[in-house]
MARVOFI-905596 format. One record per residue (C-alpha): residue in one letter; x, y, z. Coordinates in steps of 0.5 Angstrom, whole numbers, padded with zeros to 4 digits, always signed. Layout:
REM residues N
AXYZ ...
REM end
This chain:
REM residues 765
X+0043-0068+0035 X+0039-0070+0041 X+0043-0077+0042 X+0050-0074+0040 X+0049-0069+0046 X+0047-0075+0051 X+0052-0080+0049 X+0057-0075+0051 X+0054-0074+0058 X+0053-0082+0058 X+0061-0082+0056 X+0062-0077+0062 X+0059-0081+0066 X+0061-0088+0065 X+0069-0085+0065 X+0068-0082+0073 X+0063-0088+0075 X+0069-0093+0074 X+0075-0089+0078 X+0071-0087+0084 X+0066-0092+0085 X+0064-0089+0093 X+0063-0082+0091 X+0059-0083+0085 X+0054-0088+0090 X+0054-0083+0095 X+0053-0077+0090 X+0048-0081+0087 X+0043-0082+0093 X+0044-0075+0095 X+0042-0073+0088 X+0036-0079+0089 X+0033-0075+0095 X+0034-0069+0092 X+0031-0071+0085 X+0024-0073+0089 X+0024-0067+0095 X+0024-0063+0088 X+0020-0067+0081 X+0014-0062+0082 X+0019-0057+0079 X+0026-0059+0077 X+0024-0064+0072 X+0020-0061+0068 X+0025-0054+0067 X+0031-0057+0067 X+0028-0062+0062 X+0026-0058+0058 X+0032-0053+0058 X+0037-0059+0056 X+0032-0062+0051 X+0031-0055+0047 X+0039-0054+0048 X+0040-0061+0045 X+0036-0060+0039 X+0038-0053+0037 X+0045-0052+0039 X+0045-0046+0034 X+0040-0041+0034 X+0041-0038+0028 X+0038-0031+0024 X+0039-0033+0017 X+0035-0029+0013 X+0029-0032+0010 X+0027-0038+0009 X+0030-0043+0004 X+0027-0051+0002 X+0031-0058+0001 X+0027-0060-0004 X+0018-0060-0007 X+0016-0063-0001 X+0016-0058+0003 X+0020-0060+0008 X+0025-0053+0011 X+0032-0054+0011 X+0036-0054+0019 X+0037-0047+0019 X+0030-0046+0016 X+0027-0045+0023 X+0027-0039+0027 X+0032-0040+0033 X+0030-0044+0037 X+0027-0049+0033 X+0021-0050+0035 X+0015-0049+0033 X+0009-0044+0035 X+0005-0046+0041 X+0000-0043+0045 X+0003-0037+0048 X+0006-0035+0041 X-0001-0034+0038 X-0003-0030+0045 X+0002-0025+0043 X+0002-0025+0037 X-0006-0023+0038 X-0004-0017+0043 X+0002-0015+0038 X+0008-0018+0042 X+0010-0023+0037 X+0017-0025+0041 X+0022-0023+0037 X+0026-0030+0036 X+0020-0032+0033 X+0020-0027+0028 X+0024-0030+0023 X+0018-0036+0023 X+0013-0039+0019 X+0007-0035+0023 X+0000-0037+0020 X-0007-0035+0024 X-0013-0039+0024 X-0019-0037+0021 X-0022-0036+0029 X-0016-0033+0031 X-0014-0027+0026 X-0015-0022+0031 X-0010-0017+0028 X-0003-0015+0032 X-0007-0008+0034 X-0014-0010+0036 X-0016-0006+0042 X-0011-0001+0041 X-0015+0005+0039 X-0017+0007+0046 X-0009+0008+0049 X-0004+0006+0043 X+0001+0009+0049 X-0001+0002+0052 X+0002-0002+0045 X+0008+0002+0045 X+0010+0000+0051 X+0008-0007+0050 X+0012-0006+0044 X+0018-0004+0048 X+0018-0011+0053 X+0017-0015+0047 X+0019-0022+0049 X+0025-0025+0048 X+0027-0033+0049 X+0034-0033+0050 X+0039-0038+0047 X+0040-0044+0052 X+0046-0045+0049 X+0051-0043+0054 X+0048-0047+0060 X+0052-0049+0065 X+0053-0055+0067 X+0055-0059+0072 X+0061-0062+0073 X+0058-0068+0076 X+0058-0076+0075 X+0051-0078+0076 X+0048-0085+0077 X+0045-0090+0073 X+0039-0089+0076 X+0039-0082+0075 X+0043-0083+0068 X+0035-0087+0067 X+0031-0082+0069 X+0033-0077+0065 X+0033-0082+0058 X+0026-0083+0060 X+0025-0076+0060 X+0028-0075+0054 X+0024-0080+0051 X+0017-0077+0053 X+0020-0070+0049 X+0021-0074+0044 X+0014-0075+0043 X+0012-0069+0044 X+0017-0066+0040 X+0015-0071+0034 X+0008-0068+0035 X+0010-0061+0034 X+0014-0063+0029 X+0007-0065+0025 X+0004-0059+0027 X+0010-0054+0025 X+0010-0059+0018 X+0002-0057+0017 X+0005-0050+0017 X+0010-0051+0012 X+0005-0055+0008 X+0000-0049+0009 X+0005-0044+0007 X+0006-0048+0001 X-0001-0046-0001 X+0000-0039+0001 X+0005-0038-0004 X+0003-0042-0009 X-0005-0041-0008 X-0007-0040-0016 X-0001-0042-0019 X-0005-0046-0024 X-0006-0040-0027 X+0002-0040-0028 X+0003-0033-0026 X+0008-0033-0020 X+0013-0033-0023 X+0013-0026-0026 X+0021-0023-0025 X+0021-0022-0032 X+0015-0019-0035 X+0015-0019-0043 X+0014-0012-0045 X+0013-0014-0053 X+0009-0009-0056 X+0007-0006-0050 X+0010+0002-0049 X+0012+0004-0043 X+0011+0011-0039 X+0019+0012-0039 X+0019+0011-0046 X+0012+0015-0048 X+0015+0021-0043 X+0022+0020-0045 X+0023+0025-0041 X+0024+0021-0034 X+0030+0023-0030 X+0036+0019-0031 X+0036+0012-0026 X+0039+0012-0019 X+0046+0007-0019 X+0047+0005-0012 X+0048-0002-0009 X+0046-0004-0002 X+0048-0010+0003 X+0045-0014+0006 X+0048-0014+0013 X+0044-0011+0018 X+0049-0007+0020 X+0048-0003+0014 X+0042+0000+0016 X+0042+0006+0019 X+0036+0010+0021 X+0035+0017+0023 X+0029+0021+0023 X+0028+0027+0017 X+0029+0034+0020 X+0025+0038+0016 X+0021+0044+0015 X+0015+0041+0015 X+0016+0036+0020 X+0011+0030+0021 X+0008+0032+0014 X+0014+0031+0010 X+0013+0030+0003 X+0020+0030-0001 X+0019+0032-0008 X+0014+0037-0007 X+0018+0040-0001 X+0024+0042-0004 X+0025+0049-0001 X+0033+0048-0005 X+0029+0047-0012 X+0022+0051-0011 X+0026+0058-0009 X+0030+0057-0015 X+0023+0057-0020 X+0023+0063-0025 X+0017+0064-0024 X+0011+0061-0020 X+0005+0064-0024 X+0003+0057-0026 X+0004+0054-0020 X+0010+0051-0022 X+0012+0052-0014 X+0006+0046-0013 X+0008+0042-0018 X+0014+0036-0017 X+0022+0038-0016 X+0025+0032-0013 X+0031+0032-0009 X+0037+0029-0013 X+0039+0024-0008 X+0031+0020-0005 X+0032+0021+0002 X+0033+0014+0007 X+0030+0017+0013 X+0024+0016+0017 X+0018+0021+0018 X+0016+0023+0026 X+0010+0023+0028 X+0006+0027+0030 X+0005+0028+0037 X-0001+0025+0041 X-0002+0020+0034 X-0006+0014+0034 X-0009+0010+0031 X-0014+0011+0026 X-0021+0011+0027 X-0025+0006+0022 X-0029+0007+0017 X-0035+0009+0016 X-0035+0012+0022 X-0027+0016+0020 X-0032+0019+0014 X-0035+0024+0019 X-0030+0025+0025 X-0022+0024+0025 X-0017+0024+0031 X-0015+0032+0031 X-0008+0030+0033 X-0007+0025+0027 X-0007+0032+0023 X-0007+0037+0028 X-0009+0043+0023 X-0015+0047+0023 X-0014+0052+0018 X-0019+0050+0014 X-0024+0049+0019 X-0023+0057+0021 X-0022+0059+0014 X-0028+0055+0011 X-0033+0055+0017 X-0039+0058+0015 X-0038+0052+0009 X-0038+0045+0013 X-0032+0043+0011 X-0028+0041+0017 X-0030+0044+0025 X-0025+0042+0031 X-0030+0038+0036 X-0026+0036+0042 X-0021+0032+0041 X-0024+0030+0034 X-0024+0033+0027 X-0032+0033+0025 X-0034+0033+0018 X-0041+0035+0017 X-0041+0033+0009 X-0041+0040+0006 X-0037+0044+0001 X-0037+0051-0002 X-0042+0050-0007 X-0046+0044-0002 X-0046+0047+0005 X-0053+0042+0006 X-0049+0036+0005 X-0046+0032-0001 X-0052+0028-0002 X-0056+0033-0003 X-0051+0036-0009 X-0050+0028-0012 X-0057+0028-0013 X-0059+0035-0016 X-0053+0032-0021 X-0057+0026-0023 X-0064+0030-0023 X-0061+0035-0028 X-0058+0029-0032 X-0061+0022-0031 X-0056+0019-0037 X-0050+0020-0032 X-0052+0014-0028 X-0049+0015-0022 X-0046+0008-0020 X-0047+0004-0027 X-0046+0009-0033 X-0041+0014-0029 X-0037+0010-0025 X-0030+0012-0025 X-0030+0020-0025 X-0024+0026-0023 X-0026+0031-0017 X-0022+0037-0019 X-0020+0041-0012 X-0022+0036-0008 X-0022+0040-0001 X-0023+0034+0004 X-0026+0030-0002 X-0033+0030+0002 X-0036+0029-0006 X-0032+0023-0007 X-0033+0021+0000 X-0040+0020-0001 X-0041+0018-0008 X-0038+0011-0004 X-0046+0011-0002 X-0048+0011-0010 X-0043+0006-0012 X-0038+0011-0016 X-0030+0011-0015 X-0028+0018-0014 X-0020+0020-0016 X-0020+0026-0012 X-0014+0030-0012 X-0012+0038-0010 X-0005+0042-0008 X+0000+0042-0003 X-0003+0049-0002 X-0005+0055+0004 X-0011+0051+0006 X-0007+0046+0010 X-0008+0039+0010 X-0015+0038+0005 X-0012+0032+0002 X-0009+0029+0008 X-0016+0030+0012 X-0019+0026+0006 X-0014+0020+0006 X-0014+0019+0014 X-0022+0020+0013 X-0021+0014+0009 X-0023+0017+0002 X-0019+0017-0004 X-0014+0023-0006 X-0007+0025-0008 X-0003+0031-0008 X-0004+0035-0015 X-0004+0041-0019 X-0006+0044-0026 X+0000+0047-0027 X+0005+0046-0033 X+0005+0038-0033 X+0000+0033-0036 X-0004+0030-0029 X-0001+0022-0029 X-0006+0019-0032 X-0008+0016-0039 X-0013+0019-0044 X-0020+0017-0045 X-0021+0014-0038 X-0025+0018-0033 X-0032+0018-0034 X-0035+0024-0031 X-0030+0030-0029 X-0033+0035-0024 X-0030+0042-0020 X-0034+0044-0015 X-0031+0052-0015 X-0024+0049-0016 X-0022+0056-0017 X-0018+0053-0024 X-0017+0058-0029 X-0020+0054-0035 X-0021+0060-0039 X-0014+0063-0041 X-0008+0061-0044 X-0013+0058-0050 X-0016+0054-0045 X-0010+0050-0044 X-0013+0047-0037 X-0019+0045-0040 X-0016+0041-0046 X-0012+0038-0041 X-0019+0035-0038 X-0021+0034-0044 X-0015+0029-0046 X-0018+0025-0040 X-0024+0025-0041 X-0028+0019-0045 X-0031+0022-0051 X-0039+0022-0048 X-0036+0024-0042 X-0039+0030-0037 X-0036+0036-0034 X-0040+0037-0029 X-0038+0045-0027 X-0041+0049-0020 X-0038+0055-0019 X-0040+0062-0018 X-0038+0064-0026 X-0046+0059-0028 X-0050+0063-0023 X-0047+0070-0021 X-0048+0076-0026 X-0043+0081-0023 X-0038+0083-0028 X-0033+0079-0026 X-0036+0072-0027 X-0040+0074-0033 X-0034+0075-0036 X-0032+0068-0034 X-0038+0065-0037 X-0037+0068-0043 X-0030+0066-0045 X-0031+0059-0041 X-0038+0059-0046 X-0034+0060-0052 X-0028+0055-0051 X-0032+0050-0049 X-0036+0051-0056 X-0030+0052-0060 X-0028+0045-0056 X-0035+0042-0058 X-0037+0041-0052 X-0044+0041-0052 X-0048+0045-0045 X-0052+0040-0044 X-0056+0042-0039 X-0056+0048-0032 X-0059+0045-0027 X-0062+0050-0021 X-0060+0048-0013 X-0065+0052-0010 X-0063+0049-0002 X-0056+0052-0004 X-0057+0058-0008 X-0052+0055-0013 X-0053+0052-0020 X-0049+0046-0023 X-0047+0047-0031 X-0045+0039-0034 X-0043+0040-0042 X-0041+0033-0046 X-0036+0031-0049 X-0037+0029-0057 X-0036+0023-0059 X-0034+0024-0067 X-0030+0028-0071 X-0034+0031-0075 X-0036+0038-0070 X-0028+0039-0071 X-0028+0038-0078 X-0033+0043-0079 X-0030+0048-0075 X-0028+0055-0079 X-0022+0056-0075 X-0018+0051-0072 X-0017+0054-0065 X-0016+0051-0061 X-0012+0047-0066 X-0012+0039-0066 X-0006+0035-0064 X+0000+0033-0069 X+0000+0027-0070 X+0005+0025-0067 X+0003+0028-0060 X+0001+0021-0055 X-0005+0023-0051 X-0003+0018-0047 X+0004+0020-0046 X+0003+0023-0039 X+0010+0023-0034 X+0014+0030-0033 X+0010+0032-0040 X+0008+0039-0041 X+0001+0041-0043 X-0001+0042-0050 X-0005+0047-0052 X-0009+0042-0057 X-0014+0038-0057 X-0013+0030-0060 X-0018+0027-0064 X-0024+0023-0062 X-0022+0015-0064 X-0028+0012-0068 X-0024+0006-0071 X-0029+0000-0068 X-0022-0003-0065 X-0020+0003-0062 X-0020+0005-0054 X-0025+0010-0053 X-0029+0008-0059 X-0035+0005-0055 X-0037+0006-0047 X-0035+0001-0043 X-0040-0005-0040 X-0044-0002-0033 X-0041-0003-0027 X-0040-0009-0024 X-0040-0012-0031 X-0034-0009-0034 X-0029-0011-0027 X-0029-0019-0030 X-0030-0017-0037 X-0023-0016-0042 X-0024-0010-0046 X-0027-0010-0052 X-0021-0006-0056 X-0014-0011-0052 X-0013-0015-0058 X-0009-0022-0059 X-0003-0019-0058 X+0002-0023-0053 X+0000-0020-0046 X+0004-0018-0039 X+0005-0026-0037 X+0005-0029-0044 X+0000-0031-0047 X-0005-0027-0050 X-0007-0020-0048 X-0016-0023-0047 X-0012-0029-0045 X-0008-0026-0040 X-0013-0021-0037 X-0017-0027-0035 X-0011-0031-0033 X-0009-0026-0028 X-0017-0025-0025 X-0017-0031-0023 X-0009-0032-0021 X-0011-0026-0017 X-0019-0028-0013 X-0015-0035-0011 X-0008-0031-0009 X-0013-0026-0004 X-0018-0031-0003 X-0014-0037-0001 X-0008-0033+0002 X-0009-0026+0004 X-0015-0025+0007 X-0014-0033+0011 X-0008-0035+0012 X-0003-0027+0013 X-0006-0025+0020 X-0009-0019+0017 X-0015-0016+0020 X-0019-0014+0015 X-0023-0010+0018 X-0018-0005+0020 X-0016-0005+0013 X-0018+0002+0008 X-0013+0005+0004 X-0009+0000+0000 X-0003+0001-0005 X-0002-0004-0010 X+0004-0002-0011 X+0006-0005-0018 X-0001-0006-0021 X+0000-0010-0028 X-0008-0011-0030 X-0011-0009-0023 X-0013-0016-0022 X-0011-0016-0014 X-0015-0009-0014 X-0021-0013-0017 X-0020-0019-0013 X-0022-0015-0007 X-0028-0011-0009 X-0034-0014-0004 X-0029-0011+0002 X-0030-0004+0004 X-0024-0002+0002 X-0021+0002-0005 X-0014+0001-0008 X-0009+0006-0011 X-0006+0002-0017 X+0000+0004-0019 X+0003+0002-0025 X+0011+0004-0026 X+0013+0008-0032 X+0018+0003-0034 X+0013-0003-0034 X+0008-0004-0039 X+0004+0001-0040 X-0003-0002-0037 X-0007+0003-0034 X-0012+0004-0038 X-0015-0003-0038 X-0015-0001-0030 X-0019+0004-0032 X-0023+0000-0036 X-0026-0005-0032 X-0027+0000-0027 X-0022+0001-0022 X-0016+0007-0022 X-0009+0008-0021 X-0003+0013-0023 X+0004+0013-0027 X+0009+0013-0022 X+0017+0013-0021 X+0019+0009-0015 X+0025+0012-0015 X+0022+0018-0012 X+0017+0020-0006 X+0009+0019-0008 X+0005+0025-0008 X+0002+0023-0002 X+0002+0025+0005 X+0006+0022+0011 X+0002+0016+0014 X-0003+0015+0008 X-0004+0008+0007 X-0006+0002+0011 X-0003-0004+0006 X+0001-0003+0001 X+0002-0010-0003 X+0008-0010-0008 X+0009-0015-0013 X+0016-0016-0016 X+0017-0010-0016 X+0023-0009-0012 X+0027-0014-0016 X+0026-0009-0021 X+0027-0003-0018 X+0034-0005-0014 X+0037-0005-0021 X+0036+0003-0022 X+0034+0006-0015 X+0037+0006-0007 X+0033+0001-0005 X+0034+0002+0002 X+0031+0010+0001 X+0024+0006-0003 X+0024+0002+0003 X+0024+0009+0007 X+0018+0011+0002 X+0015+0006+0003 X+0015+0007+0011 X+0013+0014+0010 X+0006+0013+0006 X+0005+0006+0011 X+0001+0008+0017 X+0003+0005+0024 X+0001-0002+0024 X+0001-0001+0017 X+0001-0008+0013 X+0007-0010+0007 X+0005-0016+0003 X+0012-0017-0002 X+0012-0023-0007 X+0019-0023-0010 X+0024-0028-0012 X+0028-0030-0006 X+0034-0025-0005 X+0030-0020-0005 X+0026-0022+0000 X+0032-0024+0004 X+0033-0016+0003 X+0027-0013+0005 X+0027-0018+0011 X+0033-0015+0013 X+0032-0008+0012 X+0024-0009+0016 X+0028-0012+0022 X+0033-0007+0022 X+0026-0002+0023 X+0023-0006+0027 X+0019-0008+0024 X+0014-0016+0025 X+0015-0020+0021 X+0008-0023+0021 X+0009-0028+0015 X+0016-0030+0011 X+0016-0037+0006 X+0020-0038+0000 X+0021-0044-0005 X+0024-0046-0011 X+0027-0038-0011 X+0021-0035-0010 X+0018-0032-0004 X+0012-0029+0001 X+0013-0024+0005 X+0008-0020+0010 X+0011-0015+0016 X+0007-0010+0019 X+0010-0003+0022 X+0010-0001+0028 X+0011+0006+0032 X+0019+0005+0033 X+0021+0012+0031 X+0029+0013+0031 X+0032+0018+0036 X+0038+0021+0032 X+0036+0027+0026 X+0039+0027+0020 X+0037+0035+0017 X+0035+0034+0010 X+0038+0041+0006 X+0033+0042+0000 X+0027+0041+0006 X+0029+0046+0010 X+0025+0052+0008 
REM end
């Protein structure tokens, strides 16, 4: 292309040189003088602006990245607009956030040395980034330069040529540059792909259920198609009763005033709208960046959740004080105004086989409040899932997630919690105000259905240690229920410091107490009813038996942590596994697939700082292999597995980690900005076959915290489609590969908000 472009200046210049012989030699030593008053400046500008003309004349935006053969080589149309590669002024503004906007579309790998991270140093004035976002530089094509209609010499013609050539050097020594980039995509995408995992498009069910079949009850799929051109998307901001905190299926004021009766908060539970919503949430003004854990355990921005209800309501209780420009949290709840640690302590002192950390390591914290119980236990090696409702006392679970903590938003209300049976090992409630006792003890038995046969209840409510006739009556119904559950009270333990005292019962771990009681009360589950059937399905007053059979889940107790991480369970048997091969095969596979993808590719080559990372979704989790890959960083992972993908959550939940039922074709039960990485792997694929993908990918701007991270491994359309759509919410893209139809996507958010409002009906209260 270079020499084609020079051999029509050479040709204009040999047809005018043989007509006006005179007026070229003239111009020639005219120009000659010029040149050399002038080669400190001209030379190199001009140079350089016919040569990145000549080896680019199309500067094109072409979606992702597309290889002529397996040798890594990019096609033409493959590079990023102005053909070259990165150089050192790239890395200085993809270092301070600025990634110009015509390298987007590059292949962009970090050094080890220089991953810095896009928002480093913005915590103490993210209006600096913001501004800094707004004058992101641009390289404008240099297509449509001028040139001059005029004859040049021999001399001249000589002088550009050499120069030509010193370009050509230095373009050949870029282009092995931009070669190691491309080779080193190569290993990015493919890291781990002796374990033959990547290519997961097509995950085979076999004799694996599913939650929509388990459930059967799931809403009917949402038919729509999308188009990839860009012009397509168009973004406005959601006008909402809730503003900033806008949470779709949980603020469906339309469906919720509607309700026959909310005496079982039924106004709590999930009423999605029929049509997901596809615009963006505000944010809250005077919103910053988050402050890093562990430090963001005991304090938060107080304008990133610019609620102090709860300080005001629980202020004797040191949940939450307003601090100045901060939220502070002392590390005290009702029943441990002295500090969690002292309250996770007197738990382990009355009952030394719970084992914090080893024995119980997975366990549910039942109106969580700000999840200050589950934050602390990080300190003891235990995973908390901490879960409370959308209710009057605003903001507990979105103080826990901006905190750094687990949480998600739910309730005991009509439907089964979204998790499978037999799995938590411990469930605690710290006066959680749950009415256990009525109804035949409905509530209760829905702890028990997840509760591990074993397991603790740990109780610390007014009901263990008040005698006024009010919680007298409790205890006395609550000890009932709990004998007729077989539940056995294994011991009271007194908290003298606090002036409470915490009840912990076990969970029986054979059948034989139910098959010795005198009345069937509460009555045993048919045998038709599947404890692990869990989306939209309401509870059952009943309990299920306790499995016994050597192969069964839930027979025997998991390995100690850390031991039960790497281990395949002991009841997965030899049937075919998610990627093919056998399930203890596979489960083995998809650990090691997964160490080498996170080790070799996610935490060197993505331009992610990790140490800014805390909250992370794994938003297709099959094994929890991409969870597990990341346990010696101090981050957790949500991991989600679909209703329609293979249903498995309880191996999750076996080696140690803990996860949701979701449906991806409705918003998460979580607040706006929640997560700071969200990992989604061949998940989109799957979801634009029922769902609007555009409205998932407004779900996902939703839970992303700005300067939030996507990482999206998916065949190469769809990543074509998510690019396209993250460009068009201007988004950066930090990392975009693709190679015999697969692909490796990471784009970062930013604080780029819409300005047009598109009021949502069914939110507006």
């Amino acid at each position: 292309m270079a020499q084609g472009r020079y051999s029509q200046l050479d040709g204009r210049k040999s047809s005018a040189y043989c007509s006006t012989i005179p007026i070229v030699m003239f111009i020639a030593f005219c120009f000659v003088g010029i040149w050399t008053l002038m080669s400190s400046i001209v030379p190199v500008q001009n140079s350089d602006l016919i040569y990145q003309e000549a080896v680019n004349p199309m500067a094109t935006e072409n979606g992702y990245r597309q290889f002529k053969d397996s040798s890594g080589t990019f096609s033409e149309d493959s590079t990023n607009g102005d053909g070259n590669t990165r150089n050192d002024q790239d890395i200085v503004e993809m270092e301070s956030g600025n990634i110009p906007k015509n390298n987007q579309h590059k292949l962009v790998t970090i050094p080890d040395s220089e991953q810095t991270d896009s928002e480093e140093g913005l915590d103490e004035n993210e209006s600096d980034w913001v501004e800094g976002e707004k004058k992101l530089k641009t390289v404008q094509s240099q297509d449509g330069i001028k040139q001059e209609d005029k004859v040049l010499s021999e001399t001249v013609g000589e002088m550009i040529d050499k120069n030509h050539d010193k370009h050509l050097e230095k373009n050949a020594s870029e282009n092995s540059i931009e070669m190691e980039e491309k080779d080193r995509g190569s290993e990015l995408l493919h890291a781990g792909s002796r374990s033959e995992l990547l290519n997961d498009t097509a995950p085979q069910n076999g004799v694996w259920s599913t939650q929509a079949i388990e459930a059967k009850n799931e809403k009917e799929s949402q038919q729509s198609s999308i188009t990839t051109d860009l012009s397509g998307y168009v973004w406005k901001l959601c006008n909402a009763t809730t503003g900033p905190d806008y949470i779709p299926c949980l603020d469906n004021w339309q469906a919720i005033r509607k309700l026959p009766s909310t005496s079982h908060y039924e106004h709590r539970e999930r009423h999605c709208p029929d049509e997901a919503p596809t615009c963006l949430v505000p944010l809250p003004e005077g919103y910053r960046r988050p402050i890093k854990w562990p430090e963001s355990r005991d304090q938060i921005w107080y304008r990133n959740v610019p609620h102090k209800e709860l300080a005001d309501f629980k202020r004797g209780q040191n949940w939450v004080k307003v601090t100045g420009e901060y939220l502070t949290f002392p590390g005290g709840g009702t029943q441990f105004k002295h500090g969690a640690l002292h309250y996770i302590d007197l738990i382990q002192k009355s009952l030394p086989a719970i084992a914090w950390g080893k024995r119980s390591h997975v366990i549910l914290d039942v109106g969580c409040g700000v999840a200050s119980f589950g934050g602390y236990l990080f300190k003891r090696d235990v995973l908390a899932m901490s879960f409370a409702p959308k209710d009057e006392h605003k903001a507990q679970v979105q103080l826990a997630l901006e905190r750094g903590i687990p949480a998600i938003l739910s309730v005991m209300g009509t439907k089964r919690l979204p998790f499978p049976s037999v799995v938590f090992d411990l469930v605690h409630c710290s006066r959680c105000r749950v009415p256990w006792h009525i109804e035949g003890g409905k509530l209760l038995l829905e702890l028990n259905r997840v509760l591990r046969p074993g397991g603790y209840f740990v109780w610390s409510a007014t009901p263990v240690y008040q005698k006024n006739p009010e919680d007298s009556g409790i205890w006395k119904a609550m000890s009932k229920l709990s004998k007729s559950m077989c539940w056995d009270l294994v011991v009271i333990g007194k908290d003298k410091l606090n002036g409470v005292s915490v009840a912990i019962y076990r969970k029986p771990t054979s059948n034989e107490c139910y098959d010795k009681r005198l009345q069937n009360e509460p009555p045993l589950c048919k045998e038709s009813d599947d404890p692990d059937a869990a989306w939209n399905v309401a509870m059952q007053a009943c309990m299920h038996k306790v499995p016994v059979n050597a192969s069964e889940r839930g027979s025997r107790w998991p390995e100690q942590w850390p031991r039960r991480l790497e281990k395949p369970p002991y009841w997965l048997h030899s049937q075919v596994g998610v990627h093919g091969k056998g399930t203890p095969e596979d489960f083995t596979a998809d650990y090691n697939h997964w160490k080498t993808v996170v080790s070799q590719s996610y935490l060197k080559g993505m331009g992610i700082n990790w140490s800014s990372v805390r909250n992370v979704m794994d938003m297709r989790a099959v094994y929890g292999g991409f969870a597990a890959a990341l346990k010696d960083l101090e981050v957790w992972v949500m991991n989600v597995v679909p209703i329609d993908s293979p249903d498995t959550l309880p191996i999750i939940y076996e080696r140690g980690l803990f996860g949701i039922y979701h449906d991806w074709c409705e918003s998460f039960n979580t607040y706006p900005r929640s997560y700071d990485l969200l990992h989604a792997d061949h998940l989109f694929s799957s979801l634009k076959k029922r769902c609007n993908l555009t409205a998932v990918i407004a779900e996902v701007d939703r839970i992303l915290r700005p300067v939030g991270k996507v990482i999206v491994r998916d065949n190469d359309e769809t990543i074509g489609e998510v690019e396209n759509m993250a460009k068009s919410l201007q988004w950066e893209i930090l990392f975009s590969y693709s190679k015999d139809n697969e692909g490796l996507l990471c784009v970062q958010k930013t604080w780029w908000r819409p300005t047009e409002m598109d009021t949502i009906m069914s939110a507006v209260a």
